[in-house]
N, C-alpha and C positions, 0 to 999 in steps of 0.2 A: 119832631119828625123833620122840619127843615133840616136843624146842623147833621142828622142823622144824612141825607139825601146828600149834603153839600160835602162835609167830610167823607160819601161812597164816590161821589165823582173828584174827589183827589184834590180836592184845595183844604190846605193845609194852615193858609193863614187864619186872621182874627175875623169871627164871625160876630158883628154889632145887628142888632136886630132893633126896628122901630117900630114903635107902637101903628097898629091898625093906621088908627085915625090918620097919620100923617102920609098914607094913599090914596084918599077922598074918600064919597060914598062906597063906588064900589070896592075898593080893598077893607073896609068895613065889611061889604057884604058875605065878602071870600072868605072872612076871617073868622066865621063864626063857625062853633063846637059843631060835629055831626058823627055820628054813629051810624054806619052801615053795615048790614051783616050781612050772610050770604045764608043764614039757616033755613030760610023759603025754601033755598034751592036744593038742599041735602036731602028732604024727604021727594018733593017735587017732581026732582032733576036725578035724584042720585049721585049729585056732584059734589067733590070733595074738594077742598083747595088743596094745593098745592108746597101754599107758606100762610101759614097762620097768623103774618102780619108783616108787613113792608119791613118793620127793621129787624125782623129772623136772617134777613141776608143782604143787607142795602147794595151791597156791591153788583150782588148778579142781578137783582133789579133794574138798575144802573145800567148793566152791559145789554141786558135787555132792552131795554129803551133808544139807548144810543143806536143798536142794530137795528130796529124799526125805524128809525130816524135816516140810517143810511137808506135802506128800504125802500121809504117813502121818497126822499130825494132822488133817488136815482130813477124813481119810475114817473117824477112828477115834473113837470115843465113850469108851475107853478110857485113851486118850494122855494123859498130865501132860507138858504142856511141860519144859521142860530147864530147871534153875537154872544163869543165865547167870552169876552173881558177878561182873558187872560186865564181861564182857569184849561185846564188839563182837557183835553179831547177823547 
């Protein structure tokens, strides 16, 4: 799901990935398996998704995000922009 995310937001180079461990405890903690479903909500709610799973469309996702993120900065006095490290906007 990472390179999926990082190849939707347009970086194109070599993606090296490190083990957990070498983020301490907490990137340990972030790094573990989890299963969430939303089927409560379909009998409950009557609510249906929309995309069946983050990488049915990584890009619009992506655009999605970026737009709440202008969104948010613009209405927040608060916000530090994001350090982009060179990837695509």
């Amino acid at each position: 799901m990472r390179c999926v995310a990082i190849r939707a937001a347009g970086y194109t180079g070599e993606i090296t990935l490190e083990p957990a461990e070498a983020g301490g405890m907490m990137q340990v903690a972030a790094d573990q398996d989890e299963l969430v479903s939303s089927a409560k909500a379909h009998p409950l709610l009557g609510w249906r998704p929309r995309h069946a799973s983050f990488t049915d469309d990584p890009e619009q996702h992506y655009r999605a995000w970026k737009a709440g993120r202008r969104c948010l900065s613009s209405r927040s006095s608060w916000h530090e922009p994001a350090v982009d490290h060179g990837h695509p906007a």
